[in-house]
Every structure is written in C-alpha cells, then in structure tokens.
C-alpha positions in Angstrom: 78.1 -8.5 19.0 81.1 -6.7 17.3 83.2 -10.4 17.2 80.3 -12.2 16.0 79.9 -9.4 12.9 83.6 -9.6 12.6 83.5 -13.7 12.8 80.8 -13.5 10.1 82.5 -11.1 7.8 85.0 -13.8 8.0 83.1 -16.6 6.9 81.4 -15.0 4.7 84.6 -13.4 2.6 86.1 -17.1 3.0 82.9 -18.1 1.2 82.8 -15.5 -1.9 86.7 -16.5 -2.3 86.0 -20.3 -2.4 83.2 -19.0 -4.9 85.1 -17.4 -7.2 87.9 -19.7 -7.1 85.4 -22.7 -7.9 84.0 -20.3 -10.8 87.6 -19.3 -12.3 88.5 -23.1 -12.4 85.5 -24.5 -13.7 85.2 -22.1 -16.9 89.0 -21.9 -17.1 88.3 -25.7 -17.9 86.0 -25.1 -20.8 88.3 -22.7 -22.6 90.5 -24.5 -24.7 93.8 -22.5 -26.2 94.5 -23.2 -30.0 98.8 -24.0 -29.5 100.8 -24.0 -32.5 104.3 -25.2 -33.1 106.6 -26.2 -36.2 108.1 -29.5 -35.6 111.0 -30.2 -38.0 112.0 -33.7 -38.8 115.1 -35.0 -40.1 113.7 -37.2 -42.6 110.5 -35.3 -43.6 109.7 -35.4 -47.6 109.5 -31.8 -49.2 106.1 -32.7 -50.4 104.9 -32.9 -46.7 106.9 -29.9 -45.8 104.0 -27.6 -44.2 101.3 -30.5 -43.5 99.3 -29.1 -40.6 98.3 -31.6 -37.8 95.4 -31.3 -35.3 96.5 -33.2 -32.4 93.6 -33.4 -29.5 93.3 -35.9 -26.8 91.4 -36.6 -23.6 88.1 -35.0 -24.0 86.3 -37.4 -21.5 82.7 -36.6 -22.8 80.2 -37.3 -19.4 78.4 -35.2 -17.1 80.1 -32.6 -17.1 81.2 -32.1 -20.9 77.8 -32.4 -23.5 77.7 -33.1 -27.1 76.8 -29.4 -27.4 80.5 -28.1 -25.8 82.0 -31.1 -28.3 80.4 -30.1 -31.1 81.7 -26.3 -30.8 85.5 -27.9 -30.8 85.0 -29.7 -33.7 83.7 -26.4 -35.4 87.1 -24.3 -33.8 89.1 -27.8 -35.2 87.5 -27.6 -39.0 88.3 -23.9 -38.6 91.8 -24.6 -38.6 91.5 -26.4 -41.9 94.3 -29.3 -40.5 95.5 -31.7 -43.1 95.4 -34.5 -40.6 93.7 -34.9 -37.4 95.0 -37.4 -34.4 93.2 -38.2 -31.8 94.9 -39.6 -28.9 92.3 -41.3 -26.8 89.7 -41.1 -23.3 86.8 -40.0 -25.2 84.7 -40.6 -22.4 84.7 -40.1 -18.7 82.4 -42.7 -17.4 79.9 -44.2 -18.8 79.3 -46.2 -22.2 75.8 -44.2 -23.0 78.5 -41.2 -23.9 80.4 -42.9 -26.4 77.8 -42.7 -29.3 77.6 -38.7 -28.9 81.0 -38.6 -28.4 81.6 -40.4 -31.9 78.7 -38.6 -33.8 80.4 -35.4 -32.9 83.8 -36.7 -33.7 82.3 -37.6 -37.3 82.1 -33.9 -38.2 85.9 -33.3 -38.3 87.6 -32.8 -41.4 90.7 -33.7 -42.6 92.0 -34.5 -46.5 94.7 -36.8 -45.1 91.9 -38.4 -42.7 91.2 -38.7 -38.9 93.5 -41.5 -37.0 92.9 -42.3 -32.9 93.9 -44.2 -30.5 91.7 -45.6 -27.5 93.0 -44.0 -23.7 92.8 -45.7 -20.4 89.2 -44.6 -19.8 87.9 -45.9 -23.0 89.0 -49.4 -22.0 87.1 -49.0 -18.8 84.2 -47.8 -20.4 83.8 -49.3 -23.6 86.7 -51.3 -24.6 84.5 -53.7 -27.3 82.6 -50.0 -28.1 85.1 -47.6 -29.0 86.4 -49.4 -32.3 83.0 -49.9 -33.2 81.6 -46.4 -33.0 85.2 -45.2 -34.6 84.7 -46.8 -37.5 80.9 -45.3 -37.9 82.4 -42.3 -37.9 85.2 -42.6 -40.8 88.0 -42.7 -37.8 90.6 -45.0 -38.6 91.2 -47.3 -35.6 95.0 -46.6 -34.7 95.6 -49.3 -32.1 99.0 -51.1 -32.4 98.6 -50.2 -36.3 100.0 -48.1 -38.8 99.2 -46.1 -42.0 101.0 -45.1 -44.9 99.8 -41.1 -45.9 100.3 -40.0 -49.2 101.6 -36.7 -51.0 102.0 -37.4 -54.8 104.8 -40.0 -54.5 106.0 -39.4 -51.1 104.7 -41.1 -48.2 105.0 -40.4 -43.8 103.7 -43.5 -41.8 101.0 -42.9 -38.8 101.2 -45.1 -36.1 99.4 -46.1 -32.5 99.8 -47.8 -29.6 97.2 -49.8 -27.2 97.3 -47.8 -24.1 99.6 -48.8 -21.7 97.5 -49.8 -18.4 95.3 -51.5 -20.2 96.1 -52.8 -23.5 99.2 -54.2 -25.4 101.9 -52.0 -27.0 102.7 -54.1 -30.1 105.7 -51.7 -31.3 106.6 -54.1 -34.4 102.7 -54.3 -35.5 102.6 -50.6 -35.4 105.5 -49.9 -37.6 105.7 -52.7 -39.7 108.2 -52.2 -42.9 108.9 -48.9 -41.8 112.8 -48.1 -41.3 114.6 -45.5 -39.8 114.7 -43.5 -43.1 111.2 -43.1 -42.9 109.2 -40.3 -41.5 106.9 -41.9 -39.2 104.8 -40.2 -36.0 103.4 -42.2 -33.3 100.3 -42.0 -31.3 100.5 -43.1 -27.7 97.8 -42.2 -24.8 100.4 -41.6 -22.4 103.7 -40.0 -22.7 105.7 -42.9 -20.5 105.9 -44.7 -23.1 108.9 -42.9 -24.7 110.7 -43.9 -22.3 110.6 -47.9 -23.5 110.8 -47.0 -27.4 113.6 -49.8 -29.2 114.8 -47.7 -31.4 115.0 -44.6 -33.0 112.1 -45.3 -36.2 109.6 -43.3 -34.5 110.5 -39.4 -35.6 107.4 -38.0 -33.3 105.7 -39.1 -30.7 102.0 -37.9 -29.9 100.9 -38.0 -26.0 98.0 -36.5 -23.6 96.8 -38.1 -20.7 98.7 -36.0 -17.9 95.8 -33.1 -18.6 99.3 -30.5 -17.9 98.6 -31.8 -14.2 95.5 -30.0 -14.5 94.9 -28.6 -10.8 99.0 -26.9 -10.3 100.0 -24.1 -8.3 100.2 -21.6 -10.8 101.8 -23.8 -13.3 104.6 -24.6 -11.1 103.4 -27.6 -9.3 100.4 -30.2 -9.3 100.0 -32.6 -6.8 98.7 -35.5 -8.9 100.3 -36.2 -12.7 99.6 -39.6 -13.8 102.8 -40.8 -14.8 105.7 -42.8 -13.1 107.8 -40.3 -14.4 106.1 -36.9 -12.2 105.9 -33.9 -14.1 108.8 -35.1 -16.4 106.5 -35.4 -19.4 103.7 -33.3 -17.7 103.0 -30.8 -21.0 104.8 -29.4 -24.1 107.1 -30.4 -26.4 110.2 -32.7 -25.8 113.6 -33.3 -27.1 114.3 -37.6 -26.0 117.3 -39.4 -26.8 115.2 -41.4 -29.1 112.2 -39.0 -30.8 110.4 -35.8 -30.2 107.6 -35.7 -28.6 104.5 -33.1 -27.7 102.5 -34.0 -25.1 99.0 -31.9 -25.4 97.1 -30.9 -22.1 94.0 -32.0 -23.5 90.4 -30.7 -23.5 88.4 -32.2 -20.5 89.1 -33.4 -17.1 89.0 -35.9 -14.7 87.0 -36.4 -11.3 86.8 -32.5 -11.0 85.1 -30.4 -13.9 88.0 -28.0 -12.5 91.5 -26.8 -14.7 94.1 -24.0 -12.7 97.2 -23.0 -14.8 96.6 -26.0 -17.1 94.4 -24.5 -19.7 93.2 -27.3 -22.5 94.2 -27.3 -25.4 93.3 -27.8 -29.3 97.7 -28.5 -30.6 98.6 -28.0 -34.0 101.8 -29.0 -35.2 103.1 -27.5 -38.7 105.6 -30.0 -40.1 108.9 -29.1 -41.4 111.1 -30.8 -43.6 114.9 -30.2 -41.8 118.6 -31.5 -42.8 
C-alpha cells in the first residue's frame, strides 16, 4: 500500500507539472510584447527622421486565435499611433472561412502613411486567389513583388514586398523598380532567408517573420524546429547583413500548437532615424 500511494503521488505530481507547463505556454502565446527599436539608415530624408513603423506578421487567425483576440491587437496597434503599418503575411492558419474575419479586423488599423502586406506561406495554402481580394476590402495595399513610393512634403522612402518564397515568385526588379541605391527603401519579405539572395545593396531594411523566435526553445537558448535553411541564424531580432539590416519579428500566433516558451509574440515598432 505505501508504494502504490507513493507510485500515485508520482503520477499525480507528473500530471499537475505537465498541467501547468501546458497552461504557462498556452497563455504565454496570447501575450504579445510591444518591442521597440530605432533603426538608422544611411540614406533616410530628415523629413522621415522619427516615422514610427508597426511591423506585425504571422498572426495565423484559426481555431485557436478568434476575431475577438485580433481585434484587441489592432486596438494595442492603433494605440501606438504608428505612421505606417506592415504586415508581413500568414494571416490564417487553416482554413479559407478565416480569412474574411481576419481582414475585417485588419480594416480597423490606422495608419496616415497607410497599411502595406505581404501574403505568407500559409496564405497561399489557404487562400492564394483570397487574400488579395479581402486585402484590398480592407484599404491594405497589396505588397506582393510591388513597391510604393511614401511621401513627406517633398521627400519620398519606397515600400516594397516580395511573393513568399515557398510558394510564390520573388520578382526583386518589379519590387523596386526606379529605385537606386540612394534611395531609402525597406522591404517586406515573409521569411527572413531571403536576405541571404538580395543583388544588391538598394534595399536599406528588410522586414521578416515566419520563424515565430522558434517558438517552442529551451529557454530561449534552443528550439528544435526553425523554419529556415539557415537554423536559428535569422531566428528573431534585429540583424546587421553584408547587404541591409534586417528585423525579423516573432510574430503574434502559432503554428500546429496554440503553445509559445521563451518566444513571446510580439507587436515591433521600429522608430526610423535619419544617420550619416
């Protein structure tokens, strides 16, 4: 009788652990961080010296992130009052019936400079006809292998975006068009690999997600899985590359498991600097 009690003290400790562990990660997931950082670029005009961007990516709206848990982002995002949101694709996690709340949410952000976003690998899956579609309902500009010039009295900074890289085309020369290496421009890409095959040196910042921070590590030290050819070289933060800078966001949901550990998600806001 005395092992059995001890054998079920055992279980049943084992249990409450696995408990609180599952608990920990599964609200760890749903509390997104608000990180800052000043960026400066080289070629920045004065008159976009302190523009403040929103970067968030990989939201992956499906059964286990609702419109309601969206919705309160958007309100922490228009908080921040950003000059310029970018989104930077995988709106949804499965599923095209999520794509329309995803979007009506999304329509709520506000932004004088306007909203720009890319698609992700998962919004090809899901929706690859869709996603344009429901971005332009909601007064997002569709990014894909495109650019836009933004405006401060008579200065101007270029936004650009890919087509994700497992899935669509990266059409470099579409995205950038006329813009030269004088130019400030910033680039949106789903994942961060990408960097790694830039031609030149036109792109002054480079926007990324996809890698979720690895989100399931060993105290931030180590995750098992980080979707990139390159490990955890790109796995989260910012970036100093032989040809740009580039920040590469954890993002706000998660994939497969509703589950984050030592990879919090995360709203980024990048305060641009004008530098010599």
């Amino acid at each position: 009788m005395h092992t059995k009690r001890k054998i079920l003290a055992v279980i049943t400790l084992i249990f409450f652990m696995a408990v609180v562990v599952l608990a920990y990660g599964y609200f760890y997931a749903r509390l997104p961080a608000v990180v800052e950082a000043e960026i400066t670029l080289r070629d920045l005009p004065a008159e976009f010296d302190g523009t403040k961007i929103v970067f968030i990516s990989d939201i992956h709206l499906g059964p286990w992130r609702s419109g309601q848990w969206l919705s309160k982002i958007v309100s922490k995002i228009n908080g921040l009052q950003p000059d310029l949101v970018l989104l930077g694709g995988d709106y949804v996690e499965r599923g095209t019936e999520y794509m329309e709340s995803a979007f009506d949410e999304l329509s709520k952000l506000k932004s004088p400079l306007g909203i720009y976003g890319v698609m992700g690998n998962h919004d090809y899956l899901r929706g690859v006809q869709l996603a344009p579609v429901f971005m332009n309902r909601a007064g997002i500009e569709f990014l894909d292998n495109t650019g836009f010039w933004i405006y401060q009295q008579e200065a101007r900074i270029k936004i650009s975006g890919l087509g994700d890289l497992y899935f669509g085309e990266q059409l470099y020369e579409q995205a950038l068009g006329e813009a030269v290496s004088e130019d400030t421009v910033i680039l949106v890409s789903h994942q961060p690999d990408y960097v790694e095959s830039l031609p030149d040196d036109r792109v002054d910042l480079m926007l990324s997600g996809h890698t979720h921070g690895g989100q399931i590590t060993l105290f931030g030290l180590w995750a098992p899985i980080v979707p990139s050819k390159f490990g955890d070289k790109y796995i989260s933060g910012f970036y100093e590359t032989p040809m740009t800078k580039l920040l590469v966001s954890n993002g706000l949901g998660t994939f497969k498991y509703p589950l984050r550990y030592f990879a919090r998600p995360q709203i980024n806001v990048v305060i641009l600097r004008a530098g010599g």
